[in-house]
C-alpha positions as CSV (number, residue, x, y, z in Angstrom):
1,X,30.7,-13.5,-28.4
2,X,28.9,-13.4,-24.9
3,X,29.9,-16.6,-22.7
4,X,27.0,-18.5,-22.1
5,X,25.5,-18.4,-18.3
6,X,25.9,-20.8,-16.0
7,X,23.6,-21.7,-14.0
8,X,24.0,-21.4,-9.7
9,X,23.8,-25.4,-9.6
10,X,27.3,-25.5,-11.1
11,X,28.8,-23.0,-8.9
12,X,30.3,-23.4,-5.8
13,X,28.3,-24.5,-2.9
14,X,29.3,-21.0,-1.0
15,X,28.7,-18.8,-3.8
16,X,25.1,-20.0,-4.6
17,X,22.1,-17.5,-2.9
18,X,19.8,-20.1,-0.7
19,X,23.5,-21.5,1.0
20,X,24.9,-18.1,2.0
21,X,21.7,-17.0,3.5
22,X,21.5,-20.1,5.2
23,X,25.0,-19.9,6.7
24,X,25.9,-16.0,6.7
25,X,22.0,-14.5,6.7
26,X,19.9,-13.2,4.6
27,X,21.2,-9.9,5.4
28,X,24.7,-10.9,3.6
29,X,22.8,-11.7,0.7
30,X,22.7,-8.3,-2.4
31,X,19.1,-7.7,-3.4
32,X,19.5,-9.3,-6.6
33,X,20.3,-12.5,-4.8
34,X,17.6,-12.1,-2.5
35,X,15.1,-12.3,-5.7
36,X,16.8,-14.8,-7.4
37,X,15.9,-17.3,-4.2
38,X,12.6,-16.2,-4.6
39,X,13.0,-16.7,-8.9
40,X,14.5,-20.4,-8.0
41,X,15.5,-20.9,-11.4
42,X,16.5,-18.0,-14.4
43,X,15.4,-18.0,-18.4
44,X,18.1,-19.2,-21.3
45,X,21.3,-17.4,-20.7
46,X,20.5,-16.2,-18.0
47,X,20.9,-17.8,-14.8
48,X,18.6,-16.7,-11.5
49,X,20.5,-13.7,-10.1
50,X,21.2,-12.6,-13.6
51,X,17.5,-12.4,-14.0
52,X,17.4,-10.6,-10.7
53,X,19.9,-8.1,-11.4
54,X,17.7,-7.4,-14.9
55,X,14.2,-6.9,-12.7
56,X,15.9,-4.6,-10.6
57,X,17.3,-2.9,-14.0
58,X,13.9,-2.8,-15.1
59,X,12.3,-1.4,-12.0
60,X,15.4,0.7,-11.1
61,X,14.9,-0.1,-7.1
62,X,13.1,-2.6,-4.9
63,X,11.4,0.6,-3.7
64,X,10.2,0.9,-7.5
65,X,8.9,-2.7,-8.0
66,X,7.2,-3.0,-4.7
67,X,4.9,0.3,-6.4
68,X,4.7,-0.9,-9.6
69,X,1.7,-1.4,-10.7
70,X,0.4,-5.2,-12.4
71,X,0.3,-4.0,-15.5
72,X,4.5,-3.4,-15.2
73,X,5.0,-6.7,-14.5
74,X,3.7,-8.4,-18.2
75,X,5.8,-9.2,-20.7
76,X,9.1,-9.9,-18.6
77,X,11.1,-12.7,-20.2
78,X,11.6,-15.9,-17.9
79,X,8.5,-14.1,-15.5
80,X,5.5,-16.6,-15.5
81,X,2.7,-16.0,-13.5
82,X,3.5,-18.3,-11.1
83,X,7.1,-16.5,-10.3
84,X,5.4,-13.0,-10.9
85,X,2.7,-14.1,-8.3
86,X,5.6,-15.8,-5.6
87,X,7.5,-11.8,-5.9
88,X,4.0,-9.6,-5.8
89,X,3.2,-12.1,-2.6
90,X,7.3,-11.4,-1.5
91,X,6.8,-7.4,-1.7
92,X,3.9,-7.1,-0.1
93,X,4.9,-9.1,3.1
94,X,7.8,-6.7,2.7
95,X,4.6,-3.9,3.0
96,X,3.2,-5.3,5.3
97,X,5.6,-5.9,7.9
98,X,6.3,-2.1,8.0
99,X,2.8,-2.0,9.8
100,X,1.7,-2.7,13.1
101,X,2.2,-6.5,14.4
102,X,-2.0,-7.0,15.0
103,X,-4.7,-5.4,14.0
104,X,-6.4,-6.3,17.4
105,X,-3.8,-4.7,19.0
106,X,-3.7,-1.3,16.8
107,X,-5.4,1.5,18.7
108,X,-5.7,4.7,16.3
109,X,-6.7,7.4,18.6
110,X,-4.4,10.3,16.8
111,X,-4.3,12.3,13.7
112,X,-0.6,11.7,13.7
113,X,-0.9,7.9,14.3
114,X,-3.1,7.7,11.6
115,X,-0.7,9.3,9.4
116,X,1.8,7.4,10.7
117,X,-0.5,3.9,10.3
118,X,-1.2,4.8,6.5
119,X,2.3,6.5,5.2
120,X,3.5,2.9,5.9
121,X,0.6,1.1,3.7
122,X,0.3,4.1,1.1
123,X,3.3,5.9,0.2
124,X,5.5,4.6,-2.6
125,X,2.4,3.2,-4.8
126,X,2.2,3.8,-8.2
127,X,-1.9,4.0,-8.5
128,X,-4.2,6.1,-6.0
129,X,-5.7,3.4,-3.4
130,X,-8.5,4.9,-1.1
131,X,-8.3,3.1,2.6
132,X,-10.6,3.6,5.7
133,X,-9.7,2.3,8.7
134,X,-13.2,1.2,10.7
135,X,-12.7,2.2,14.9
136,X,-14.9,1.6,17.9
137,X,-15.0,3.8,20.2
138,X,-11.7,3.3,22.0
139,X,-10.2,3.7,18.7
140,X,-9.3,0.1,18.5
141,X,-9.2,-0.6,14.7
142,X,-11.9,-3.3,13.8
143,X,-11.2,-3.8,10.3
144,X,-8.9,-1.9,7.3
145,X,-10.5,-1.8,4.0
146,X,-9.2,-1.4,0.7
147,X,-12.2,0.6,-0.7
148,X,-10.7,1.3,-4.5
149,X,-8.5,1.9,-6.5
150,X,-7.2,3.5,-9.9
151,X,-5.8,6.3,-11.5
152,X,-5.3,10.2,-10.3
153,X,-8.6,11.9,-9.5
154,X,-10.5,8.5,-10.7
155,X,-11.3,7.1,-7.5
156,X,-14.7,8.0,-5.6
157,X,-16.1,5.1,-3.9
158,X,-19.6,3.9,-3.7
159,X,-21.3,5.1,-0.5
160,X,-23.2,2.2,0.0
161,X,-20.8,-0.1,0.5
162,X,-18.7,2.0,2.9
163,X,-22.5,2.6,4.8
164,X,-22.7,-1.5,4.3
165,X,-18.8,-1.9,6.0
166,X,-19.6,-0.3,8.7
167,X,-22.8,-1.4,9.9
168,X,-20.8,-5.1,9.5
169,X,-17.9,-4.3,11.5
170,X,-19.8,-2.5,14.7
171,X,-17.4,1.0,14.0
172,X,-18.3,3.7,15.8
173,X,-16.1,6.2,13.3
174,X,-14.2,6.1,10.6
175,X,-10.4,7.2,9.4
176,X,-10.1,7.8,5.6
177,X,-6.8,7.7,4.2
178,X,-5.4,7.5,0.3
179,X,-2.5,8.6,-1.6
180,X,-1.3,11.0,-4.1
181,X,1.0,9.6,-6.1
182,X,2.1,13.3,-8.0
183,X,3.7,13.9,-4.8
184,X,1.4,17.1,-3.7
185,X,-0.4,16.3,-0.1
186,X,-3.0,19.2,-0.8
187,X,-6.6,18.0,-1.3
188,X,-8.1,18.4,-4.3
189,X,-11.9,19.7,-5.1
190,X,-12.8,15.8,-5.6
191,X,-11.0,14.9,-2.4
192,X,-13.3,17.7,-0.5
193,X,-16.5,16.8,-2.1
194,X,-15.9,12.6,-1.3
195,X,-15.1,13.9,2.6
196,X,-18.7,15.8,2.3
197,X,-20.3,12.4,1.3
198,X,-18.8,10.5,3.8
199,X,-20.1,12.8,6.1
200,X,-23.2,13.2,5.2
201,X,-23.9,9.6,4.2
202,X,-22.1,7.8,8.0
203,X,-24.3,11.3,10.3
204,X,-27.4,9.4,9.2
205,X,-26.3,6.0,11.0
206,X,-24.1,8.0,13.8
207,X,-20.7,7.2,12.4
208,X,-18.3,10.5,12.8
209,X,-15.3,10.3,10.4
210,X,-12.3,11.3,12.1
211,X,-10.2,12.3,10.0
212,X,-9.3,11.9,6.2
213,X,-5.3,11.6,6.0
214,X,-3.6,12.4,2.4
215,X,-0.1,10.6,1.8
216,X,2.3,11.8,-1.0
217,X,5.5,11.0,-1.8
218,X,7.6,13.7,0.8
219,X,4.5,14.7,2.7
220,X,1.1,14.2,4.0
221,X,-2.3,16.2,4.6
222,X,-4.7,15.9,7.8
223,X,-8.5,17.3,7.4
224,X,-8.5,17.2,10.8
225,X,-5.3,18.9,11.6
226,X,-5.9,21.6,9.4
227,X,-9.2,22.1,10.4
228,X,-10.8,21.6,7.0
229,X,-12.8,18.6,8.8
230,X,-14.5,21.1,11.3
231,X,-15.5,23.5,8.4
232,X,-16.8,20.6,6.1
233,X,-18.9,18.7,9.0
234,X,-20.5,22.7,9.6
235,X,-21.4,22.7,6.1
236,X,-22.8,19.6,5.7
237,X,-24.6,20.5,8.9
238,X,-26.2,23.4,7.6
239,X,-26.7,22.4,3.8
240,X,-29.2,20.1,5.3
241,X,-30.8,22.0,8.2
242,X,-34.4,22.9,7.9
């Protein structure tokens, strides 16, 4: 018969998770312990690190749950919405502080710190999210959008309301970034045809986009770099010249 749980209140003060971070760091603290501070309390026989140990069973890394998608995250015994809300909000601060410290302060003037900029906020997720980053001239970034989202090959946003962003924001050009999550960098037909678009639709209000930046698992794709940009802008350039 399994011993029943006990829960961190009855251990020793300098076993339990919050005091040891509080005296040794959180840095002394296993990752299971980490999420059981964040957990606070665990289900019926099983006490809050237990509970953390099982997520991280379940998800088989922190890597692996910061991707997961919502959908992952139903159904977990003990995992309200309350406590699924205070990890989602954990992990993405996690995200987030892997990017630069300000936006006022980020200057993207590079196809490689563009890359750079968007393999932090991309790579890893579980669903395709298309980004633009919205510069002035100086290639300070004014604004990052989350434009959509969904499955492989699903995601085309609506023109208009990237037209509409940028208008709002004062850009002068645009970066365009999302991910592959198969793992392959190389754009697809789809991925061409939305760069032709954007083109076309931001030429008529004389927004350039810069570059459109691909982010997979292991790698990543430049339009620019690879001079696929060049050829698309002289395409849509003479598809629509009298």
């Amino acid at each position: 018969m399994k011993k029943p749980s006990l829960g961190i209140t009855s251990w020793p003060e300098d076993e339990r998770p919050r005091e040891r971070l509080l005296s040794l760091g959180s840095h002394a603290l296993t990752d299971a312990e980490l999420l059981a501070i964040l957990l606070r309390v665990g289900v019926q026989g099983q006490n809050a690190v237990e509970l953390g140990r099982e997520l991280l069973k379940r998800f088989d890394s922190l890597q692996e749950m910061m991707a997961a998608p919502l959908p992952a995250w139903e159904g977990i015994k003990g995992l309200g919405r309350a406590k699924q809300a205070q990890l989602l909000a954990a992990l993405e601060l996690g995200r987030r502080a892997a990017l630069p410290a300000a936006r006022e302060k980020t200057v993207i003037k590079s196809t490689k710190r563009a890359t750079d900029y968007y393999s932090a906020r991309l790579r890893g997720l579980a669903e395709e999210h298309f980004r633009m980053a919205f510069v002035n001239r100086q290639g300070r970034l004014l604004d990052d959008a989350l434009i959509a989202e969904g499955v492989v090959d699903s995601v085309h946003p609506h023109m208009r309301a990237i037209v509409s962003k940028a208008l709002k924001t004062n850009a002068s050009a645009l970066i365009v970034a999302h991910n592959h999550p198969s793992g392959n960098a190389y754009p697809s037909e789809s991925d061409k045809s939305l760069t032709v678009d954007l083109i076309s639709s931001c030429r008529l209000i004389g927004i350039k986009i810069l570059d459109h930046v691909i982010i997979a698992d292991e790698d990543t794709f430049s339009f620019a770099d690879s001079g696929l940009l060049d050829v698309l802008h002289l395409e849509n350039l003479s598809s629509n010249s009298p």
